[in-house]
N, C-alpha and C positions, 0 to 999 in steps of 0.2 A: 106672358111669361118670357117669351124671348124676345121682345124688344127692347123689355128693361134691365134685364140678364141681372135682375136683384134675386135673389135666393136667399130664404130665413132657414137657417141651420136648425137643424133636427134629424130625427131618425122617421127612417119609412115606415108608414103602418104595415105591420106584418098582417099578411093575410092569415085572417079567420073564417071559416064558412065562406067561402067564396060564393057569389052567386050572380051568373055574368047577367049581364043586365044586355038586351039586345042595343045593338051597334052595328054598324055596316064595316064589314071586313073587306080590305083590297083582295081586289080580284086573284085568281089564281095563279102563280109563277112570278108571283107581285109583291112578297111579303116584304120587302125594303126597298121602298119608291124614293127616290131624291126627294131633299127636303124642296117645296115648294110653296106658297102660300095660293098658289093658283090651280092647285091639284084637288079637285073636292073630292074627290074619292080616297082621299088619304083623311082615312079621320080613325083618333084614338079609339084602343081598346077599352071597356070601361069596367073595374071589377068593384064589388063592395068588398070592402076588408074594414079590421077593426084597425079604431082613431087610437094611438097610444099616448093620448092627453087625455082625453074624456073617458076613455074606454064605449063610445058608442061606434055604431057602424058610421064609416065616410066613407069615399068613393075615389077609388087610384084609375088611374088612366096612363097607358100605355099606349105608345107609339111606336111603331119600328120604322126609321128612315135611315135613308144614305146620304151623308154629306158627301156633296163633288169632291172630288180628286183627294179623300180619304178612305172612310170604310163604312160600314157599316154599324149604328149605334142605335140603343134604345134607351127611348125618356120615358122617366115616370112619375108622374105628379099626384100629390094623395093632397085633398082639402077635407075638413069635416065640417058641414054644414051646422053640425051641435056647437061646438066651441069656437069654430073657424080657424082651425089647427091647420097649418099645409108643409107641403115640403115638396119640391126636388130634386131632381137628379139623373141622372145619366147612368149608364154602365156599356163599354164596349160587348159590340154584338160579336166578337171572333175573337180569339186566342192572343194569349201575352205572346206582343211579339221576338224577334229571336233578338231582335237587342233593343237598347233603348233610345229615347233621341230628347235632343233638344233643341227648342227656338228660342232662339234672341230677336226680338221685334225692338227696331228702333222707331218708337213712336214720334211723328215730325208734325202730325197734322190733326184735325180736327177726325178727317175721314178712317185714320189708323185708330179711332176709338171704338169704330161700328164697326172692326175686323169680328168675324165669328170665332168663337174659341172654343176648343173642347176641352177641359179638363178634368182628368181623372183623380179618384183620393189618392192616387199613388205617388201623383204628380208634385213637384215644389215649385211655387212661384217663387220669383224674387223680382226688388226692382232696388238696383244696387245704388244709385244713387241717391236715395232713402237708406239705403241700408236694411231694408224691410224683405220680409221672408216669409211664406206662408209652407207652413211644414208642408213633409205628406203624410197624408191618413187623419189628419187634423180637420177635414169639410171632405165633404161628400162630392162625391164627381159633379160635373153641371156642364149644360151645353149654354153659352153665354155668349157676350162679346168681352172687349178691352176693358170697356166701361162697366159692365159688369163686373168684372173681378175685382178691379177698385171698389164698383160701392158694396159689391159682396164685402169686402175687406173691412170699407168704413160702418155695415151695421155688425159685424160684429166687435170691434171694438167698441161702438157706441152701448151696444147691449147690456152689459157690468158696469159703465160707467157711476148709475146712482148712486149704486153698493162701493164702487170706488173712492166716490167722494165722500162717503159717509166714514169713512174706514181708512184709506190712505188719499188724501189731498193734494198731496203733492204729486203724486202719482198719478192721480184724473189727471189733473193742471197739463204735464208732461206730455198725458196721451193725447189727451184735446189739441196741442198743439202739433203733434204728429197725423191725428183725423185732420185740421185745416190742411197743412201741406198734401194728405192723401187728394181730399179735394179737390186743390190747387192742378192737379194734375189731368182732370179729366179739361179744365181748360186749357193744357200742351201750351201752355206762355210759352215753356224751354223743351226742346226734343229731351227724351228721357230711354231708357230701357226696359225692357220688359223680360222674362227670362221663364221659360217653363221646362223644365228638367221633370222627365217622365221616363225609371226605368222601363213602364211595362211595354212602353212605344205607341202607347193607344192615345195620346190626346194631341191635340190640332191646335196649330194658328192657321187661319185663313188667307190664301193667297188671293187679290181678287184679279191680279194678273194672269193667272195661270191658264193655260201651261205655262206663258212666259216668266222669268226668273222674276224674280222681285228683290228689288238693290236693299230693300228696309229689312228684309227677313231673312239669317240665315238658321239654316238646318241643319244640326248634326246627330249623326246616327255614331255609336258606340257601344263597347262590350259591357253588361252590369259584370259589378262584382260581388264577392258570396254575400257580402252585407247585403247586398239591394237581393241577390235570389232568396236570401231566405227572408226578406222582410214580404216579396211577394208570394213567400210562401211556394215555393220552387225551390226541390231537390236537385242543388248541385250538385254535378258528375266529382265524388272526391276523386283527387287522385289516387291510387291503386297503392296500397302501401305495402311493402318489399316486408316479408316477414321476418324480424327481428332476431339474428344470431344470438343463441345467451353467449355474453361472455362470461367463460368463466374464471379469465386471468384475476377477476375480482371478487374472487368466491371460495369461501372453504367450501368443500361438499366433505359430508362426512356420512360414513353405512356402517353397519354392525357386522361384529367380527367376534371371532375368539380369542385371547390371549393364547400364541403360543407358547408361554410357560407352564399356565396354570388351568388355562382350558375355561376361564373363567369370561362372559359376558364382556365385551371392549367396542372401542368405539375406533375407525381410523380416520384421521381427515388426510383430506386430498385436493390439493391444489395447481394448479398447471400454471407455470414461469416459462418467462422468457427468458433466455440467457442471453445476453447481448452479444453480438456479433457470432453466435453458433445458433441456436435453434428449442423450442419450447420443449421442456422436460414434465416431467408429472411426478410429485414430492408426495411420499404418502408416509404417514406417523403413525401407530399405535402406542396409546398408552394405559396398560389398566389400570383400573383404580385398585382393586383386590391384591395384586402381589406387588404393585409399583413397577415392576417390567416395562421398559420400553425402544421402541425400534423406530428405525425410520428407515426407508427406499426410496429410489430413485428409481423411474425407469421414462426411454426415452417417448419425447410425443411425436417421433417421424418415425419415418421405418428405417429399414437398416441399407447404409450409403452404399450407391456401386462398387467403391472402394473401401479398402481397409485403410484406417489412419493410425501413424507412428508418431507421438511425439515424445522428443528427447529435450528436454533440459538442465542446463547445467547451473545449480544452487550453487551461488555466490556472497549472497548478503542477507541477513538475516530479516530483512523486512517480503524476502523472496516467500516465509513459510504465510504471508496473509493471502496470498493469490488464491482465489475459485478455483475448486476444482471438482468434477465431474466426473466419475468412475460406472461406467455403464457394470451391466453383471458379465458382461462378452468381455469388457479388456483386463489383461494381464498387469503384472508392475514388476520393475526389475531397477536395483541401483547397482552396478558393475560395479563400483569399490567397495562394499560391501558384499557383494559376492551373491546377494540374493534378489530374487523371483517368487513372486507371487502369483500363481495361475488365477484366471477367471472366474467368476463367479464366487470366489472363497471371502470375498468380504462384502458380496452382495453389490449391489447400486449403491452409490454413497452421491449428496452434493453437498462436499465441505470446501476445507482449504486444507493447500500443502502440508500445513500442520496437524491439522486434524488425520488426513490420510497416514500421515508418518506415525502420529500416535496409538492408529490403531493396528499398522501393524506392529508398535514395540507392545500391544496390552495382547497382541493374539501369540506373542512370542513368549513372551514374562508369563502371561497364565497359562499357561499348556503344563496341564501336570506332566507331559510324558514328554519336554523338552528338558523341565528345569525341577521336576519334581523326584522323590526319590529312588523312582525307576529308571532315571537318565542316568548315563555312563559320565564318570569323570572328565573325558575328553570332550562330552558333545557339549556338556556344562562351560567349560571353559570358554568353548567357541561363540555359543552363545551370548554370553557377559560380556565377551569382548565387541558382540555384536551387537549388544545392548549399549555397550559405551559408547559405541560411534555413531551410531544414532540418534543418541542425547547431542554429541558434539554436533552433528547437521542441524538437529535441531536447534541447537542455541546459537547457532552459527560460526563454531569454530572447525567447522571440516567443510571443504567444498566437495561435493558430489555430483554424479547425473542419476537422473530421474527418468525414466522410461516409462512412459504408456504405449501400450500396442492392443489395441482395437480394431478384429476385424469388420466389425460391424460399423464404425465410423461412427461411433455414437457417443465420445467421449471427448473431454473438452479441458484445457488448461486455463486460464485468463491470462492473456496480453495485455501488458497495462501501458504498452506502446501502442494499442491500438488506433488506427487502422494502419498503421504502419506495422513493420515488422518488430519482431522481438531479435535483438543479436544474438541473447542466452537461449533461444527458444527456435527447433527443429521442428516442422511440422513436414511430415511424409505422407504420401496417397502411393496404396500399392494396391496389386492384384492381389485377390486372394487366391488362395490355390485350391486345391481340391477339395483336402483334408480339411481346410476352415470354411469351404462352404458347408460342407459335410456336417460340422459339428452346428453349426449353423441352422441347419435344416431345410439349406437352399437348393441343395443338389432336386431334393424329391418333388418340389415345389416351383409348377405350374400356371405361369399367370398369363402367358399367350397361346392362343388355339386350343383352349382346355374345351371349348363347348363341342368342336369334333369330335374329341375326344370321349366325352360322354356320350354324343348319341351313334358312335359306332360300338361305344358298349352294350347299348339298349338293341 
């Protein structure tokens, strides 16, 4: 069996009913003796199992040896005397090792053909100057030589050949001339390569130098990758994967609510933006279906700035009313040439434009029964229309104005469309708040260094 290192492809008969047949077993502390042929006490284990050709009983035999200066491996050889069915093969005796290796054998001489070989199914031969490749998993392990894996190679190509030439001709023709050249090679006329690539690290070329180095053979050892771990069937370590943030800048979320007109069933959706160059707001809509009603708010996605923010600008040109604008429910509005101020929270969070802000407050001024309706005094009437005109005139751009936002919470925002430069038309201030605005704020009460003292000298 190993001298001719031919191997007929098949599978092992699986053991049925075992039933050991006596054998002389090595001695004790002995169980993997170097391979030897002058060792007579080294002799196979021998089991009856069932032939998976005939289906009668054959006979496997089991060896456990050590090849020098590799590891430790067992051969198993199954014949059945009924049909004359056999098969071999090997399997490493220890563990996939922690990386895998390959040898390159430059074949120069007659005696680099009688090298011993191990090789595993996991294993890939090649010999590139053929161009020829014997997969892995495609033949069963074997403990051989050089010579061997050639003519292992050459019976089985020859094996299909009949069926080939019955069926495609051209194709025997082809192979038959690739089986010559295989041949051709166990006479080494030309040095050639040899090449066994074995993620699991278990199979061998034989050094017969060694220890000394050997100039024909080199060895290299390398890390498999998840392909080769999972083909050997080894759970690679994944990487640890970072639990995924939802974003929700790309998401309406929407929860149920009431109309507040009608008190009727509604839905509000709710989405969070970034404002460029200020900070992520949270846009929330209601709309019902039942009365048509609807609303929308703004409130901010940061908390409220160390400082208070003022800004002042002054409307010049009518392409001024498309600008962003950002009214938190904390800041105030004021235009000095018109004479009016709008406190806080009286038009809620809004995120429009200059235009849109101007317009609601001319629609909070115009609809006020008790400004312009028939309970208003003739004077205040007057004052008002006239303060409705000049409104419209800002708006259509025939009046220049200043615009005031004052924000003690710092949560409100104009668009600079000079951006990241400065605006000339546009005043941006950071002030202290004072008391009274932390106050209305709810910051005076509110606690967020040394609070856990605090509680447990309460307790």
């Amino acid at each position: 069996m190993l001298a001719s290192g031919a191997v007929d492809p098949g599978l092992l008969g699986a053991a049925a009913a075992p039933s050991p047949v006596p054998a002389r077993q090595p001695g004790p502390g002995h169980l993997f003796r170097p391979i030897s042929a002058d060792d007579e006490e080294q002799q196979p284990t021998e089991i009856e199992s069932l032939c998976m050709n005939c289906y009668r009983n054959g006979m496997t035999r089991l060896l456990l040896t050590e090849i020098p200066f590799f590891r430790e491996i067992i051969v198993s050889s199954f014949s059945c005397e009924h049909c004359g069915w056999n098969n071999t093969e090997i399997q490493s005796a220890g563990r996939i090792q922690d990386q895998g290796v390959r040898y390159t054998l430059t074949v120069r001489a007659q005696e680099d053909m009688n090298r011993e070989v191990v090789k595993t199914d996991s294993a890939t031969t090649r010999i590139p100057e053929l161009d020829f490749e014997i997969p892995a998993f495609s033949q069963k392990g074997a403990l051989t030589t050089v010579e061997g894996l050639i003519s292992r190679a050459v019976s089985g190509l020859e094996q299909d050949q009949p069926t080939r030439r019955a069926n495609e001709e051209a194709m025997a023709e082809r192979i038959d001339e690739f089986i010559v050249k295989l041949k051709e090679l166990k006479q080494v006329a030309s040095p050639f390569t040899l090449i066994i690539d074995d993620p699991s690290g278990n199979s061998f070329v034989e050094n017969p130098y060694a220890p000394r180095k050997d100039d024909a053979l080199v060895i290299t050892h390398y890390n498999r990758t998840l392909q080769q771990e999972e083909k050997l069937g080894l759970q690679a370590e994944e990487p640890e994967e970072k639990p995924e943030e939802e974003d929700l800048r790309n998401e309406v979320l929407q929860f149920n609510t009431n109309c507040p007109e009608c008190n009727a069933p509604a839905q509000t959706n709710m989405k969070l933006v970034q404002i460029p160059h200020f900070k992520e707001v949270i846009i929330m809509a209601t709309n019902c279906e039942n009365c048509g009603h609807r609303t929308n708010e703004v409130k901010s996605g940061g908390a409220v700035e160390p400082l208070g923010t003022r800004i002042t600008f002054y409307i010049t040109d009518p392409s001024d009313m498309t600008r962003d604008l950002l009214k938190s429910e904390t800041c105030s509005l004021e235009i000095p040439e018109l004479e009016f101020e709008l406190g806080m929270a009286v038009l809620g969070g809004k995120f429009t434009t200059l235009e849109g802000i101007l317009k609601d407050i001319r629609e909070l001024v115009t609809k006020n029964p008790f400004t312009l309706g028939d309970s208003s005094s003739p004077g205040q009437t007057e004052k008002l229309q006239e303060f409705s005109q000049k409104l419209d005139q800002i708006l259509e751009g025939n009046m220049k104005a200043h615009f005031v936002m004052d924000d003690p919470a710092g949560n409100s925002y104009l668009q600079n469309v000079y951006a990241p430069e400065d605006d000339p038309e546009m005043k941006v201030e950071h002030y202290k708040r004072t008391f009274d605005q932390n106050e209305e704020l709810g910051l005076n009460d509110m606690k967020t260094e040394g609070y856990e003292t605090g509680l447990a000298s309460q307790r």
